[in-house]
C-alpha positions in Angstrom: 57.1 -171.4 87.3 59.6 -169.1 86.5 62.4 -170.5 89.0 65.0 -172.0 87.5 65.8 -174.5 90.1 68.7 -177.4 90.0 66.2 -179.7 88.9 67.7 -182.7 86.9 65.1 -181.6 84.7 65.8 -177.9 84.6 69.4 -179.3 84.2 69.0 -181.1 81.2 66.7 -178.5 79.1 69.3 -176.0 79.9 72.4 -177.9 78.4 70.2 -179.2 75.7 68.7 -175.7 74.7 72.2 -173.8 75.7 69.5 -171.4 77.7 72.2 -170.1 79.4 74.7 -169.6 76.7 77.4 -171.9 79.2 78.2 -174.8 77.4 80.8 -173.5 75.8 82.1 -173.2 79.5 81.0 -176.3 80.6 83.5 -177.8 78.3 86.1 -175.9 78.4 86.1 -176.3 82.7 85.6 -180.2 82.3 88.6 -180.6 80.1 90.9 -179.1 82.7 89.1 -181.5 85.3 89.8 -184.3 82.7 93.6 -183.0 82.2 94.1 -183.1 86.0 96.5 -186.0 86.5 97.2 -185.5 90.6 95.1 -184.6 93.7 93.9 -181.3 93.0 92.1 -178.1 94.4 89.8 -175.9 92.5 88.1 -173.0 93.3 85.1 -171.8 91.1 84.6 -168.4 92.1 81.6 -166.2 91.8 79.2 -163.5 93.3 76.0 -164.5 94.9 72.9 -164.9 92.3 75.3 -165.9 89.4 74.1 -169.3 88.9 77.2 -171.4 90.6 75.1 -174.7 92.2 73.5 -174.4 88.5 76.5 -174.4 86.6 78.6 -177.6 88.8 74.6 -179.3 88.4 75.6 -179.0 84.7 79.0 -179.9 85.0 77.9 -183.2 87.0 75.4 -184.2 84.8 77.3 -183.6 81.5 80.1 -185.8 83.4 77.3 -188.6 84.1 76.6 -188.5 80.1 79.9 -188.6 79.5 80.4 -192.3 81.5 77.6 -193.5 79.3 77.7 -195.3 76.6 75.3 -193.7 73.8 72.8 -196.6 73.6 71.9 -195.5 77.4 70.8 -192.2 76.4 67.6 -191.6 74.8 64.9 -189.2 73.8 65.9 -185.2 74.0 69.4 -186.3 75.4 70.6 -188.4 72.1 71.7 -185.0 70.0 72.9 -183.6 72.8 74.9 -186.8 74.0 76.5 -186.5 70.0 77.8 -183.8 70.6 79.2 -184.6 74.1 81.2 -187.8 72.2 82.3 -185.2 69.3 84.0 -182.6 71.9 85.5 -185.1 73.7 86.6 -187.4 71.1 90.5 -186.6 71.8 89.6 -187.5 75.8 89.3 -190.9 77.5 85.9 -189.9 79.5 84.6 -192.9 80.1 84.6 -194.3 84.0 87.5 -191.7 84.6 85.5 -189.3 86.8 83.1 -190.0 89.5 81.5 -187.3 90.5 79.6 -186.1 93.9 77.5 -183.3 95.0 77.9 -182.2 98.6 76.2 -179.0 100.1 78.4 -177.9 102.8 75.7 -175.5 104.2 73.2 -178.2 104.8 75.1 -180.0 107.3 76.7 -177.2 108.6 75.0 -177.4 112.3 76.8 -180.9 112.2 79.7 -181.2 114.5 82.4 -182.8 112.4 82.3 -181.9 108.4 83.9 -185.1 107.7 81.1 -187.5 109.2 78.5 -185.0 107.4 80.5 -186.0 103.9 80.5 -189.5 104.5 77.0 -189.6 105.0 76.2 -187.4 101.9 78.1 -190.1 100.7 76.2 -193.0 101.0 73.4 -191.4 100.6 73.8 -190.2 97.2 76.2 -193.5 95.7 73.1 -195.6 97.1 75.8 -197.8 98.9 75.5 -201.6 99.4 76.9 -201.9 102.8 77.1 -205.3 102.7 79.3 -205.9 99.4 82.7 -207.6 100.1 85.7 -205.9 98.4 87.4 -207.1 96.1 90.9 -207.4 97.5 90.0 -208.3 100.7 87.5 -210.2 102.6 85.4 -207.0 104.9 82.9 -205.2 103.6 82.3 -201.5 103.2 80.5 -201.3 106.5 83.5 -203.2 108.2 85.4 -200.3 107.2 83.0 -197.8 108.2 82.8 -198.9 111.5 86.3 -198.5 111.6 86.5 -195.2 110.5 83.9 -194.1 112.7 85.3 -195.8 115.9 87.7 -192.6 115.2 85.1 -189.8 116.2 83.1 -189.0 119.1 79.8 -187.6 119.1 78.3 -185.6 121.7 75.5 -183.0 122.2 74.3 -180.3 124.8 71.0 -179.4 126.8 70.7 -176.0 128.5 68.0 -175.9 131.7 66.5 -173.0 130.9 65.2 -172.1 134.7 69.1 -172.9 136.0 70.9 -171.4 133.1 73.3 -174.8 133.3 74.5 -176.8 130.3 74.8 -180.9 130.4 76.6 -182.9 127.8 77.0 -186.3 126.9 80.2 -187.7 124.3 79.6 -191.0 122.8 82.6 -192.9 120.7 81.7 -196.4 118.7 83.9 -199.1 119.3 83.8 -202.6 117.6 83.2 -205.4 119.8 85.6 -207.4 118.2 88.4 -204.9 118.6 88.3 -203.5 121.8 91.2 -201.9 121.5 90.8 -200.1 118.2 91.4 -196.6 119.9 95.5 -197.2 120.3 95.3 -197.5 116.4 94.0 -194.3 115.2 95.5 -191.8 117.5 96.7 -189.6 114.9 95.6 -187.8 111.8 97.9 -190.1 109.6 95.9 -193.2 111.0 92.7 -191.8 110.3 93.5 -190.0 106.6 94.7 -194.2 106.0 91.1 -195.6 106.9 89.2 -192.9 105.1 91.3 -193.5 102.0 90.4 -197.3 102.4 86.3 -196.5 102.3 87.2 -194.3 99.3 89.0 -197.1 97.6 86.7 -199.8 98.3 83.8 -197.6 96.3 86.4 -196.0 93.4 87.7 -199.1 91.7 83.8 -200.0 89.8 82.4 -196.8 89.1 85.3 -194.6 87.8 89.0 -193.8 88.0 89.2 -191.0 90.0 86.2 -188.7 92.1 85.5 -185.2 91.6 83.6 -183.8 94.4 82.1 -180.7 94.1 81.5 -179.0 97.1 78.6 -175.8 97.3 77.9 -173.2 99.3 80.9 -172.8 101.6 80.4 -169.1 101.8 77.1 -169.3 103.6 78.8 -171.7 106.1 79.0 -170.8 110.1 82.5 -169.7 110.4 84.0 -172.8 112.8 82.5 -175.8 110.0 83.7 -173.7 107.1 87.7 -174.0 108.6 87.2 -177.6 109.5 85.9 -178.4 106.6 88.9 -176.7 104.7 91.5 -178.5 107.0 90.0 -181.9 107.2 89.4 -182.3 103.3 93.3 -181.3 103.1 94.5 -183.9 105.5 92.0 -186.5 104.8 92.0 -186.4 100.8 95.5 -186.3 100.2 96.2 -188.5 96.9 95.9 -188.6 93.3 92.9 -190.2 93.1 90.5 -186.8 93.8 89.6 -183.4 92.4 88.0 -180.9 94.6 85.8 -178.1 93.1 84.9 -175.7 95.7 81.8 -173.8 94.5 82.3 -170.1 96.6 81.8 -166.2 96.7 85.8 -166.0 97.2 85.2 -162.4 98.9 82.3 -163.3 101.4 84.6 -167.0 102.2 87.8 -164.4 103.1 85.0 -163.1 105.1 83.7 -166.4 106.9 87.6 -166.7 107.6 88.0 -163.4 109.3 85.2 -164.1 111.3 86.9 -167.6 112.8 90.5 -166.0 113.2 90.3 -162.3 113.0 90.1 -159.5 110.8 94.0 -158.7 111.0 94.4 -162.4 109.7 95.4 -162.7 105.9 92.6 -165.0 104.5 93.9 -164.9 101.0 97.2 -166.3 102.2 95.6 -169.1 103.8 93.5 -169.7 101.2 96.2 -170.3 99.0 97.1 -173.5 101.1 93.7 -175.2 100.2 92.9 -174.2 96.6 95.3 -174.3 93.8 93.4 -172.8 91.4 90.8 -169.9 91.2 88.4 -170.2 88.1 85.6 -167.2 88.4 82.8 -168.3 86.7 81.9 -166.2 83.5 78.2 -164.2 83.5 75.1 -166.2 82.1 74.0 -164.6 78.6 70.9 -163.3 80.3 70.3 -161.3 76.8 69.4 -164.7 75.5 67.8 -166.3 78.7 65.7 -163.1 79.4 64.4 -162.9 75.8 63.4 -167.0 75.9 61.5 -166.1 78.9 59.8 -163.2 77.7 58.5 -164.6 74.7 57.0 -167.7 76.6 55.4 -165.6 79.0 54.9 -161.7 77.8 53.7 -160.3 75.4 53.3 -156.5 73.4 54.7 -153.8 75.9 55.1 -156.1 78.5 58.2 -157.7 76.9 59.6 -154.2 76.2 59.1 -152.4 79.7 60.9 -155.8 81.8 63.4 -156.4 79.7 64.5 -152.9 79.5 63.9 -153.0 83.3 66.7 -155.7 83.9 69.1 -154.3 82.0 69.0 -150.9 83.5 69.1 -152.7 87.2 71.8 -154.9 86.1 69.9 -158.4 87.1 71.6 -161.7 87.7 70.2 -164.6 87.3 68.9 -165.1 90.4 67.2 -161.3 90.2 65.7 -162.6 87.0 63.7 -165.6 88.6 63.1 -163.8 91.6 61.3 -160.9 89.6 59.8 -163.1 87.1 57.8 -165.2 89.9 56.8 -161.8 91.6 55.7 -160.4 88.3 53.3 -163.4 86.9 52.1 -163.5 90.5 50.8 -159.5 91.4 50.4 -159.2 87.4 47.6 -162.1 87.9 46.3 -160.1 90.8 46.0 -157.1 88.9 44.3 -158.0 86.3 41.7 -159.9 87.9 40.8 -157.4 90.6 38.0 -155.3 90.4 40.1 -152.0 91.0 41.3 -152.2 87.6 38.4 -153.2 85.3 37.7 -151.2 82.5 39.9 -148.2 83.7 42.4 -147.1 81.4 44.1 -144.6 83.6 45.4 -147.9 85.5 47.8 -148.7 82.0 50.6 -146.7 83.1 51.0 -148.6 86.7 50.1 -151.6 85.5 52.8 -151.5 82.4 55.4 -148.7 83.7 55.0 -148.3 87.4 54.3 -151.3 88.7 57.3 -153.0 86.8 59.4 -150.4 88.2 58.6 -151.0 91.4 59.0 -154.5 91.7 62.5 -154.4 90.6 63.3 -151.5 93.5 62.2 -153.7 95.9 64.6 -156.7 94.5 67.7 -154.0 93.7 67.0 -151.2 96.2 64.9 -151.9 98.8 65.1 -148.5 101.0 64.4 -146.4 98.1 60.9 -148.8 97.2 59.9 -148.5 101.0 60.2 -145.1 101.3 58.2 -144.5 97.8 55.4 -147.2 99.5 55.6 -145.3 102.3 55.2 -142.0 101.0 58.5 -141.1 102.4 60.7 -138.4 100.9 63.1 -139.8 98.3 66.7 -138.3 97.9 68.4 -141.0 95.7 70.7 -139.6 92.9 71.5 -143.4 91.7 
């Protein structure tokens, strides 16, 4: 109920209602995207519970309005969709950026970050494989095959009585051109077939694609770097914009944890990001209050939102602890422990509240209260 999920739904009520207080942002970030004129690098930093997949879901839908024409749009979208076309009257908008969504933590248990894109890919473009191109006479999965004949794929099983691994390496090789290996021995040979599938997609559906890549902090340490160094050998041209969505401090982490804790992450950072945006706090004064008065009422309203505010909530605190709330609040008041017994007020309006956000903010200090532990915390 209270979850404020990447819904396209959730999505669109948010930019229409301005829940968050980020449009303002939205705009201002998507007309640096749109002022980007070569291959670039972005990095939109933040700390976990901020709202980051939320904000690039924004970002990607406000782009997909932007490529529409204003008889597409209908319904709670129209005003909204005005005032799109008024901000970004000075811009050419239309068909200039194609945007995609790739969760780099999903796939991360996939070998080779590169094959995990390209089938995020097709997935998500809902890819006619069997389309000739226009400037020449294969077809997109002609050119697939090609660029897969490039990897090998392999797996592992472990006898668990014997203790001993066995592995097995596949490679796909076209029929028709046996010899297909001799032709993509080096990186330069496969970034050249990659950027061929890219080009046989871009030239209909926009200019130039954005991709927006989420969640690379959470990543196991060995995809994370291959991911980095095959999307900067692989994607090296004008034609796209990379927004990495990250916790900079917990990615300089990840890093440390592949090369070493004497290595200089943020140097190396540098090579892959030219840019570090840090993504500016939701107004949770505003996004707080709308939730409240939908779903509170009297001292309820008072008691949690002074709650949050003492315990700093982000936005992820703020569903979390709404959801927890409505759910043991239901409990409560439907039990029989607390029927007609007014000495039950204070926890259910003071203490109880109290509680619950110890648990989300300070977990050790609500356990040992539970527990009937003796608490020494001065903070």
């Amino acid at each position: 109920m209270f979850e404020l999920k990447p819904t396209d739904e959730n999505v669109e009520n948010t930019l229409i209602e301005n829940l968050l207080d980020r449009n303002k942002t939205v705009f201002q970030f998507l007309k640096i995207l749109y002022s980007l004129k070569e291959q670039y690098s972005l990095c939109l930093d933040g700390n976990w519970g901020t709202g980051k997949t939320f904000f690039i879901k924004q970002c990607i839908r406000t782009i997909e309005l932007l490529n529409m024409t204003s008889d597409k749009v209908d319904g709670n979208l129209k005003e909204f969709k005005n005032k799109l076309d008024s901000e970004f009257n000075e811009i050419k908008c239309e068909k200039e950026l194609f945007p995609i969504y790739f969760n780099a933590w999903e796939y991360d248990s996939n070998r080779d970050p590169l094959i995990a894109f390209i089938y995020s890919l097709i997935n998500d473009m809902n890819l006619d494989l069997s389309i000739k191109n226009v400037n020449d006479d294969s077809t997109f999965l002609d050119k697939l095959k090609k660029l897969m004949s490039s990897f090998k794929f392999g797996g592992t099983i472990t006898d668990e009585k014997t203790g001993m691994s066995y592995g097995a390496e596949i490679q796909y090789t076209p029929q028709d051109k046996p010899n297909m290996l001799k032709d993509v021995t080096s990186i330069k040979n496969i970034e050249q077939q990659f950027t061929d599938l890219l080009n046989s997609i871009l030239p209909e559906r926009a200019n130039k694609i954005i991709i927006f890549i989420d969640e690379l902090d959470r990543c196991n340490p060995i995809f994370a770097v291959k991911l980095l160094e095959n999307f900067k050998h692989f994607f090296n041209n004008d034609k796209f914009i990379f927004v990495f969505s990250t916790n900079i401090l917990e990615l300089k982490n990840t890093i440390n944890n592949f090369y070493g804790n004497n290595f200089n992450s943020s140097y190396y950072l540098q090579k892959f990001f030219d840019l570090q945006f840090e993504l500016p706090k939701a107004n949770l004064e505003k996004y707080i209050n709308n939730q409240l008065k939908l779903n509170f009422t009297g001292w309820q309203e008072v008691i949690i939102n002074e709650i949050m505010h003492i315990f700093n909530f982000s936005l992820r605190d703020c569903n979390r602890y709404f959801s927890m709330y409505n759910f043991v609040y239901n409990y409560m008041i439907t039990s029989n422990w607390v029927e007609n017994r007014k000495s039950h007020e204070l926890i259910k309006y003071v203490i109880f509240p109290t509680l619950l956000a110890l648990k989300i903010k300070k977990f050790e200090l609500y356990n040992n209260i539970v527990c009937g532990n003796r608490v020494e915390d001065n903070t």
